[in-house]
C-alpha beads as a LAMMPS data file, in Angstrom:
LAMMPS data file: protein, C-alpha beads

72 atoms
71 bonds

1 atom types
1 bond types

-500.0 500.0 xlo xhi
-500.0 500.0 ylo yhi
-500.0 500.0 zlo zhi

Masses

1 110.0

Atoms # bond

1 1 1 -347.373 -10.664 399.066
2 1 1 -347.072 -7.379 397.151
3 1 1 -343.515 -7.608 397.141
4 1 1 -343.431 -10.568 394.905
5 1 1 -346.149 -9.360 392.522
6 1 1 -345.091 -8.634 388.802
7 1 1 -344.581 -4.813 388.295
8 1 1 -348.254 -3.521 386.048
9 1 1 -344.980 -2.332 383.587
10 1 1 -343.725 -5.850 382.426
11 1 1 -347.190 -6.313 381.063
12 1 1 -348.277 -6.088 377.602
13 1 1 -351.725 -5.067 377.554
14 1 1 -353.597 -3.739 374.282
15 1 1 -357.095 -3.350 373.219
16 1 1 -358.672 -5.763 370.242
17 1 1 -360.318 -4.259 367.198
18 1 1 -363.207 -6.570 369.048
19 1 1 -363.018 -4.400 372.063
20 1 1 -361.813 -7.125 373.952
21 1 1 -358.335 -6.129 376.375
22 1 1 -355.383 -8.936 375.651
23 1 1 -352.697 -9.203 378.092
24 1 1 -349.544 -10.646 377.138
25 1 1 -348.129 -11.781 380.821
26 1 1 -344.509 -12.596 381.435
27 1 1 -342.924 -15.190 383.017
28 1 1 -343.460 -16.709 386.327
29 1 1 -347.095 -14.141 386.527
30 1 1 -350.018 -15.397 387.742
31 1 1 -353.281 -14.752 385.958
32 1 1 -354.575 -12.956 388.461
33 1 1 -351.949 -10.391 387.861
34 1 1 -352.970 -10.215 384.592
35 1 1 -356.822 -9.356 385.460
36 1 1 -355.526 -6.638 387.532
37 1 1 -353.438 -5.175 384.353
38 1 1 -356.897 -5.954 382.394
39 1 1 -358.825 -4.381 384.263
40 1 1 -356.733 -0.913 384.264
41 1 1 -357.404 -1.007 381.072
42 1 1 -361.396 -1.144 381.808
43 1 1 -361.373 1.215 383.501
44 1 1 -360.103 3.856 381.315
45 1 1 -363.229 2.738 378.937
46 1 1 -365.244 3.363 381.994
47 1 1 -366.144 -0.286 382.591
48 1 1 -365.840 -1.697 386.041
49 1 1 -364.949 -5.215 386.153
50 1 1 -363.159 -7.766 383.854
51 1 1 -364.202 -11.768 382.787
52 1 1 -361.609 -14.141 381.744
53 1 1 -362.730 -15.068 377.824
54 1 1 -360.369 -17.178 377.146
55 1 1 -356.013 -17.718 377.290
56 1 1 -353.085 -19.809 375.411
57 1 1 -349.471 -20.599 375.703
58 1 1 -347.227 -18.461 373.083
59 1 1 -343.585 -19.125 371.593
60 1 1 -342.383 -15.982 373.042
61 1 1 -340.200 -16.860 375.900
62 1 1 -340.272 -13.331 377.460
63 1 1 -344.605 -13.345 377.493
64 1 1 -345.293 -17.425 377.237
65 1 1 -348.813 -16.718 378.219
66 1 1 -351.786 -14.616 376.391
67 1 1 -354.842 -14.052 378.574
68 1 1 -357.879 -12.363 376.574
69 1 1 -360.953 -10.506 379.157
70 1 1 -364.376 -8.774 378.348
71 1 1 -364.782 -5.164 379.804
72 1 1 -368.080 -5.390 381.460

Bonds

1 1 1 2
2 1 2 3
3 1 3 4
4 1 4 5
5 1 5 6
6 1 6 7
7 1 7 8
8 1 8 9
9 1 9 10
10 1 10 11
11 1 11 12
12 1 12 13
13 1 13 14
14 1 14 15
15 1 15 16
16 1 16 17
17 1 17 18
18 1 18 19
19 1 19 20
20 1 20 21
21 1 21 22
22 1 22 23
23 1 23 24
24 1 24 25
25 1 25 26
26 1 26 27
27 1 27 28
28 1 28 29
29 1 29 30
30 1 30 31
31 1 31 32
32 1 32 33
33 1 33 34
34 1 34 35
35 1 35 36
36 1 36 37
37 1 37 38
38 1 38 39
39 1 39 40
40 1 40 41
41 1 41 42
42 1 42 43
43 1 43 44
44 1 44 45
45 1 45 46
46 1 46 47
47 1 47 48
48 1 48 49
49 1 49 50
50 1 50 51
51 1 51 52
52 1 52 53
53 1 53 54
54 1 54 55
55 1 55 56
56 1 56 57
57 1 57 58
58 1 58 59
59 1 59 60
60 1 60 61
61 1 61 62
62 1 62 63
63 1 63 64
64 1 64 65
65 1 65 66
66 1 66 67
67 1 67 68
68 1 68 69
69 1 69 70
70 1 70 71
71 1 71 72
């Protein structure tokens, strides 16, 4: 199963001015994927887990998918 994961890499993941992570996931990811690359982030803030807040098909061909998560 790992060996058809999405590399953490082709991820975009930034932090909101609302302290809230976004994760722009590329195609053919699986949200799940994108928790993980959340919750990296999370972590660095010292925060342990991650809750889906909310997500939406983009435009962008190379990241169709935007997945937004609450550091808790």
């Amino acid at each position: 199963m790992l060996a058809c994961s999405t590399p953490p890499s082709q991820f975009g993941v930034y932090q909101q001015s609302d302290g809230t992570i976004g994760v722009h996931a590329p195609k053919d990811s699986k949200e799940e994927e994108a928790r993980q690359a959340a919750l990296i982030e999370c972590k660095k803030m010292g925060k342990q887990t991650v809750r889906l807040i909310d997500s939406r098909k983009t435009v962008n061909d190379r990241f169709p998918m935007t997945y937004n998560y609450l550091c808790r």
